[in-house]
N, C-alpha and C positions, 0 to 999 in steps of 0.2 A: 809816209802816207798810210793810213788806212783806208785797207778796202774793203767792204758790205757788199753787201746782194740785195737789189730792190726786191720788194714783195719778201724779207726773210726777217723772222723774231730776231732783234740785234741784243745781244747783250755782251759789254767789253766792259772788262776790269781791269780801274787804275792802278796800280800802287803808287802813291804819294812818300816821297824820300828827299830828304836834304840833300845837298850837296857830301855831307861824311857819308853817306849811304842810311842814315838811321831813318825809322819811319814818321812820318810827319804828323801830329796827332789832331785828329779831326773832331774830338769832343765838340760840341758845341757848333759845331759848323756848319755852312749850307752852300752844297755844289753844286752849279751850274754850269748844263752843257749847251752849246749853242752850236746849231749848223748854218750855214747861210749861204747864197749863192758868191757874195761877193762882203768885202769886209763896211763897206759903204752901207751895206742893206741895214732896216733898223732892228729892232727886236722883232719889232712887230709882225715884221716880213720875213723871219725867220722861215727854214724849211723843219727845222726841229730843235724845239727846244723845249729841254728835260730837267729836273732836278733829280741828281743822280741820290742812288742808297747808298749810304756810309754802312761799312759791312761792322760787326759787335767784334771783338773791341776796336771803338773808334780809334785807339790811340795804335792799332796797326796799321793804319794809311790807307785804309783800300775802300775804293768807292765804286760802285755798278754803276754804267750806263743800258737805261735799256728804253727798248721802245716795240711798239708790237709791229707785224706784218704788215698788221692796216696801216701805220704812220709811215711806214715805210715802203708803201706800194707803189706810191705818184712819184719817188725821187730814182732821179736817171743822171749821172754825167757827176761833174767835176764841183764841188762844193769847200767850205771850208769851218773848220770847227775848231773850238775855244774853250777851254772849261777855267770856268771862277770859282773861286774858295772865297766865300762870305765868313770871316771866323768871327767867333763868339764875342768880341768885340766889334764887330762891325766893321773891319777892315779889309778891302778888298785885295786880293791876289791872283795872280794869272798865270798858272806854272805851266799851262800845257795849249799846244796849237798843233793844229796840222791840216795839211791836205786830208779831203775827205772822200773816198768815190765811190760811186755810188753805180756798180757794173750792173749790170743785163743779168736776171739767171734764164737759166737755160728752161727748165723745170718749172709749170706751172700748174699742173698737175699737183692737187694735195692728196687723193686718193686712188 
């Protein structure tokens, strides 16, 4: 499970890795992350959905999820999240899922 802070700048980094442990190379690629409340929900009804940054060199696996404070202000409670690998052929893959939460901060106060 991941856990976030409503109302806080999110920014999580993948590392993308085969099964031998080596890194998976994202040249050409396009990642998408999805949250949703429930797996039934459509895209459209998504609570965040991002296309993540493939960090330079693409061919070390690593991709940024991020979204600002704003995007992340209205969300509270129990969620779920998916990220797709669109590769340079067009072929879709789904290496990664989880529970997503979305706790209370405490602190709302910026200055």
């Amino acid at each position: 499970m991941i856990t976030v802070f409503r109302g806080d700048d999110l920014s999580l980094t993948f590392y993308f890795k085969d099964s031998a442990g080596t890194a998976i190379d994202l040249t050409g690629c396009t990642l998408f992350a999805t949250v949703k409340s429930s797996v039934e929900d459509t895209d459209a009804n998504a609570k965040l959905a991002k296309t993540m940054t493939i960090s330079t060199p693409a061919t070390a696996g690593i991709a940024t999820l991020e979204a600002t404070a704003t995007e992340m202000l209205y969300l509270r409670g129990q969620y779920i999240l998916d990220i797709q690998i669109k590769t340079a052929a067009g072929k879709i893959q789904t290496p990664f899922k989880s529970d997503f939460y979305v706790d209370e901060d405490v602190t709302i106060r910026t200055t």
